[in-house]
Every structure is written in structure tokens, then in C-alpha cells.
N, C-alpha and C positions, 0 to 999 in steps of 0.2 A: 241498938243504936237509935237514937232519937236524933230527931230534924230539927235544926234551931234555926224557924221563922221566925224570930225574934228581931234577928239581926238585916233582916232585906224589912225596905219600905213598906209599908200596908197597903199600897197602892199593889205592889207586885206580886205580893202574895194573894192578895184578894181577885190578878189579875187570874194566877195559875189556877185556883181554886174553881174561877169560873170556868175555862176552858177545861178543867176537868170536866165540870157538871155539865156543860156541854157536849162533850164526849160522849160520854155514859147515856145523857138524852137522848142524842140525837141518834145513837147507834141502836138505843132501844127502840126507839119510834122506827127507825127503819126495819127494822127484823118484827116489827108489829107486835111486842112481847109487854104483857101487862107489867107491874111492878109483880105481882105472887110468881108471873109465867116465868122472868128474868129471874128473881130468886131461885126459884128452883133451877135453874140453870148454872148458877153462880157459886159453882163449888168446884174448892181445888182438888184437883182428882188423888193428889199425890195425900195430902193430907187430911184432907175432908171439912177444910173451913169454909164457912158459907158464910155469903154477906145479902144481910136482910134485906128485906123490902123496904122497913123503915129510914134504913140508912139511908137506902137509894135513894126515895123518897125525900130525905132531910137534905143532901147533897143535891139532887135538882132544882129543888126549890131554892137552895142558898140559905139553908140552914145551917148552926155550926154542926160540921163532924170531927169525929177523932179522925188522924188522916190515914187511910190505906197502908197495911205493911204486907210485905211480899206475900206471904200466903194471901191474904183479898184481893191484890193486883191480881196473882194469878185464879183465885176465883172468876174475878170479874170480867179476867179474858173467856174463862171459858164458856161464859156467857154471852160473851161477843161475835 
């Protein structure tokens, strides 16, 4: 299944985008986890997909990422 941002404003997709990467930040800086410490954390236990440090990395800063599908969601809970 693929997500068609296409069709909502650039304003609101750009909005959800941040408040991701804000999520993701601000939840690592609280648990005090480097970007390598959160990687290794960030795998789905069911499947075993892990989501890199570079991503994160790309996604905080406001780089473009591919967007998360359920296996890295649930990676990046379990990182949480």
C-alpha cells in the first residue's frame, strides 16, 4: 500500500513530517541514546527490520526520507 502525499498541501505534509522528527528527537534525547545506541535498539522483534542511524539522523535534521512502513514503525517503538 503506498501513501499518496501528493494530494494534501505541502504545508501539511511538511507539517506531519516535522512533528515526526520531533518525536523521534525529542524521545531519543530523553532516554539519553546516541543515534548508534537508538539503532541498536530499533528493531522489530517479530521480524528483525532495523532502522539505521542514518535515517534517523536524515529525519531529524529534515532531510528527505522514504517514509516508515509498519515493520520500522514498530522497530522504532521498540526503541522508544
Amino acid at each position: 500500500m503506498n501513501v499518496m502525499i501528493e494530494n494534501r498541501p505541502d504545508a501539511e505534509a511538511a507539517s506531519e513530517t516535522t512533528e515526526f522528527a520531533d518525536l523521534i528527537r525529542e524521545r531519543r534525547a530523553a532516554l539519553g541514546l546516541s543515534l548508534s545506541a537508538f539503532e541498536k535498539l530499533a528493531v522489530d522483534p517479530k521480524t528483525g527490520t532495523r532502522v539505521k542511524s542514518g535515517w534517523v539522523y536524515r529525519l531529524e535534521t529534515g532531510e528527505p526520507v522514504i517514509p516508515p512502513r509498519l515493520p520500522q514503525l514498530k522497530a522504532l517503538r521498540e526503541a522508544t
